[in-house]
N, C-alpha and C positions, 0 to 999 in steps of 0.2 A: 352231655352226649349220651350217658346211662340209659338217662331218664327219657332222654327221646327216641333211641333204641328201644324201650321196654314200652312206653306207651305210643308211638306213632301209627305201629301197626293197628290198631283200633278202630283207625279211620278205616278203613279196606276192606272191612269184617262187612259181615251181609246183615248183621243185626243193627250194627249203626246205620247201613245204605235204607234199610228198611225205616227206623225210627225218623229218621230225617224225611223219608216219602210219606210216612202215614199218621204218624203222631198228631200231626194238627189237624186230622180229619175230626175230632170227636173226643169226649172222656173214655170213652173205650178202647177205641184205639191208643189214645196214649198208654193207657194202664198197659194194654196185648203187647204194645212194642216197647215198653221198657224192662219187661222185664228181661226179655235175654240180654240187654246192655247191661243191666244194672250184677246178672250173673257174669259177666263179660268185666267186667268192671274189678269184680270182688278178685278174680281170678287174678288178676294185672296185681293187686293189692296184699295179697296175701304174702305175707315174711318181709313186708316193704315198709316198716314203722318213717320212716323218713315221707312216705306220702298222704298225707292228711286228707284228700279227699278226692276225687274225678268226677266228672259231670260232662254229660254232653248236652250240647242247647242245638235247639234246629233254627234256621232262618225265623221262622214266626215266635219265637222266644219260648216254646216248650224243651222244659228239661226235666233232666234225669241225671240224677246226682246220687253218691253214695252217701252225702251228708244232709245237703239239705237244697232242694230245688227252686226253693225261695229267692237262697241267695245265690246262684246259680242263674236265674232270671235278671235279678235283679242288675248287675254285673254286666251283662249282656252285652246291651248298647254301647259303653264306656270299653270293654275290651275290643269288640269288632273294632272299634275305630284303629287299635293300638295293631292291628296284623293285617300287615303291605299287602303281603301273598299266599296265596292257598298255599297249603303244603309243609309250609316254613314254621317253627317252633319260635315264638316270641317271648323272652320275662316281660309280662307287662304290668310288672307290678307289686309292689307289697299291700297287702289286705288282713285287716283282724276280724275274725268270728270270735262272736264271747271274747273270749279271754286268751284267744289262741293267734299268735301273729302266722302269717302264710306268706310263702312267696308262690308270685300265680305264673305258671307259663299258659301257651294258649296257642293251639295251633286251626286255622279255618280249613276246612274240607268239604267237599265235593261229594253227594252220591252219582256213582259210576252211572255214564251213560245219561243223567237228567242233568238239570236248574241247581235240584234242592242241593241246599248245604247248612252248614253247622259251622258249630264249635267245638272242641274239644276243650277243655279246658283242665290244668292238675295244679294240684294246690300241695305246696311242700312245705314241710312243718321246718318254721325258723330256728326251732330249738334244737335239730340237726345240724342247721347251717354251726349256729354259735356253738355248739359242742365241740366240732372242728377248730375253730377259731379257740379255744379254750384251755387247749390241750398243749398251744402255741407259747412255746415258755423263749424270752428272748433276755439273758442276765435274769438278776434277782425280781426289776420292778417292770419289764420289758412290754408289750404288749402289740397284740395288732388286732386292726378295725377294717372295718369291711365299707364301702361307698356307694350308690347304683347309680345308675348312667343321668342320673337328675341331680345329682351330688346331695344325695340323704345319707345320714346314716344307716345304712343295711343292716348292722351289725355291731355295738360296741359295748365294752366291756362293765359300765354304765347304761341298765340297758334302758331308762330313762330317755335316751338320747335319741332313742331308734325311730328314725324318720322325722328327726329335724334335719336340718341342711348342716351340713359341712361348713368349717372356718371359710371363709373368701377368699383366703389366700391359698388354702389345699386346692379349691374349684378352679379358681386362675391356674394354679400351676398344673392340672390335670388336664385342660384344655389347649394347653401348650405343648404337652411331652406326655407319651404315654407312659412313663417309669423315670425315675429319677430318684435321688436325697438334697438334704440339706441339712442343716444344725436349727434347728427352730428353737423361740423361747417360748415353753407354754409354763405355765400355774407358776411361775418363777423359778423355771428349770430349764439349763437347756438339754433340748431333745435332739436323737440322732434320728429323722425322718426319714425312709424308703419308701417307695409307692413300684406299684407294678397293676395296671389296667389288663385286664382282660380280654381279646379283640373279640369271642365266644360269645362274653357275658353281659359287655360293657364294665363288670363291675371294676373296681380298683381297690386293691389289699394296700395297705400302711402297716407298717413298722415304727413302732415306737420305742426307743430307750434311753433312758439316761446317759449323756452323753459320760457326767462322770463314771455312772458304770464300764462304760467302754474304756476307756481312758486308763481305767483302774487294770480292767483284762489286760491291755498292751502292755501297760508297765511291767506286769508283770512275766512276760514274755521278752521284755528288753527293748520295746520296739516306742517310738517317741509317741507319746500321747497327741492327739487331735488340738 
């Protein structure tokens, strides 16, 4: 919600209605209209280490990016597809540059009064996201892991994992109940499982701990173990 509050307004700006109208006339014009986006841009950016990059693309696939317009192009086609409606802010995605994991939102826009439209596109740096998650202490061995609405890993603490698919039986039971637990057995332990989905994000948080950990706290409160 931040982040769409701070970048939405962009679309509304006279220098995106402009780059959207005139960019695909020529190499000049592109160069003449991007630069007050690309000043427009910086501005949005500054004191914002969490945003890795913005980029606007017009309907005929010119962009203007703070990073790199290449991959900004290239992306294009594959995100239009991922956003229903103008206006609307979509996660459509996780994406790695080099060596840097991203999560993309993506909102389509309209210049005022014509046809032409765009994309907006912002790229958020995952090492934010996991930082949060990181900080997340549950008992001694405890941990939590992040899912997106395709059932990937978003986020785990293994970070090897990140954007394989979820166990089967986490996916089953997410598609069922949007928040739950259970006692799971994993790596030959049982675990105290919570989940809670996002209706914003899609995404779905998990909780993981040893159940003997838990067990261990009650007792020692008086209260009957699990």
């Amino acid at each position: 919600m931040e982040m769409v509050k701070l970048t939405l307004p962009m679309t509304a700006q006279s220098a995106s209605a402009q780059f959207l109208d005139k960019s695909g006339e020529g190499p000049y014009e592109r160069l003449l209209y991007s630069r007050p986006v690309n000043k427009m841009i910086y501005n949005v950016m500054v004191g914002r280490p969490d945003i890795y990059g913005i980029s606007i693309v017009s309907q005929e696939g010119v962009a203007t990016s703070s990073y790199s317009n290449l991959f900004a192009q290239k992306r294009f086609p594959q995100i239009v597809q991922r956003l229903e409606r103008p206006g609307n802010f979509e996660i459509v995605g996780m994406e790695q540059y080099n060596d840097v994991r991203l999560l993309t939102m993506a909102v389509k826009f309209f210049s005022p009064g014509t046809q032409h439209w765009g994309v907006l596109i912002v790229d958020l740096s995952l090492n934010n996201i996991s930082s949060i998650a990181e900080d997340v202490t549950l008992g001694d061995t405890g941990f939590v892991w992040i899912a997106d609405r395709e059932g990937r890993y978003l986020y785990y603490p293994d970070h090897r994992k990140w954007r394989e698919n979820i166990p089967e039986s986490y996916w089953m039971r997410i598609q069922n109940s949007s928040e739950g637990g259970d006692i799971e057995h994993a790596t030959g332990e049982e675990m105290l499982v919570t989940y809670g989905r996002s209706e914003l994000t899609g995404f779905t948080f998990f909780s993981e701990t040893p159940l003997a950990e838990v067990n261990r706290d009650w007792s020692s409160l008086g209260i009957r173990p699990l």
